[in-house]
C-alpha positions in Angstrom: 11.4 6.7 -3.3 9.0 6.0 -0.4 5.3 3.9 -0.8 2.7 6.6 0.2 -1.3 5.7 1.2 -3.4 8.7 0.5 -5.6 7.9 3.8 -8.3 10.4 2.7 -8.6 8.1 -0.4 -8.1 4.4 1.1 -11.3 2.5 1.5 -9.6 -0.4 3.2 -10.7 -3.0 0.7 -7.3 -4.5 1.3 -6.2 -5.6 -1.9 -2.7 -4.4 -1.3 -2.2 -6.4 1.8 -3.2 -9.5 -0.5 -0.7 -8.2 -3.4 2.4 -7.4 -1.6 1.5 -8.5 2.7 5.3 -7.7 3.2 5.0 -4.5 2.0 1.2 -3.3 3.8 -0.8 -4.5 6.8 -4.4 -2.7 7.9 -4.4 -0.9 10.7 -7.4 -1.7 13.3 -10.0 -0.1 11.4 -9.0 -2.2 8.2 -7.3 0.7 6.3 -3.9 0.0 4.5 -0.4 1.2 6.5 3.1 0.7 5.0 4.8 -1.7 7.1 7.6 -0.4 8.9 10.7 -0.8 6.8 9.4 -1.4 3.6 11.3 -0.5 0.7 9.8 0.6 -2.6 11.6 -2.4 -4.5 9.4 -5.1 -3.3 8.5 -7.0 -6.1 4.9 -7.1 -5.5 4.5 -3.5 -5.1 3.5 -2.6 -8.6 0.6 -5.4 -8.7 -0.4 -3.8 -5.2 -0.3 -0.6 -6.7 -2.3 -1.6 -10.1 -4.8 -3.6 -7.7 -5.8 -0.7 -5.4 -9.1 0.1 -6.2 -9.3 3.7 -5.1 -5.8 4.2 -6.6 -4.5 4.9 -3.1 -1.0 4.1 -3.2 1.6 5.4 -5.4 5.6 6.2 -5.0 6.8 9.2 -4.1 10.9 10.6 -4.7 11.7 11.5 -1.0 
């Protein structure tokens, strides 16, 4: 599984980054990114998911 941000969809409210912030960061226009070795486990990442108010992230099989 990999964490995917739909970037057409993200609105960078940043909700995720205040979930799960070792999981996301915002890039320097304030939209959501996956941090660089995230793994799909975290155990925030559902409430990140459920708190995204665009429903921008979800999980993806590789």
């Amino acid at each position: 599984m990999r964490i995917v941000i739909d970037t057409e969809v993200c609105i960078g409210a940043g909700q995720c980054v205040l979930s799960a912030p070792e999981t996301f960061t915002q890039d320097d226009d304030g939209f959501s990114e996956v941090r660089p070795g995230a793994h799909p486990d975290s155990p925030r990442l559902s409430l990140a998911i459920q708190s995204c108010p665009v429903g921008a992230i979800s999980l993806r099989e590789e």
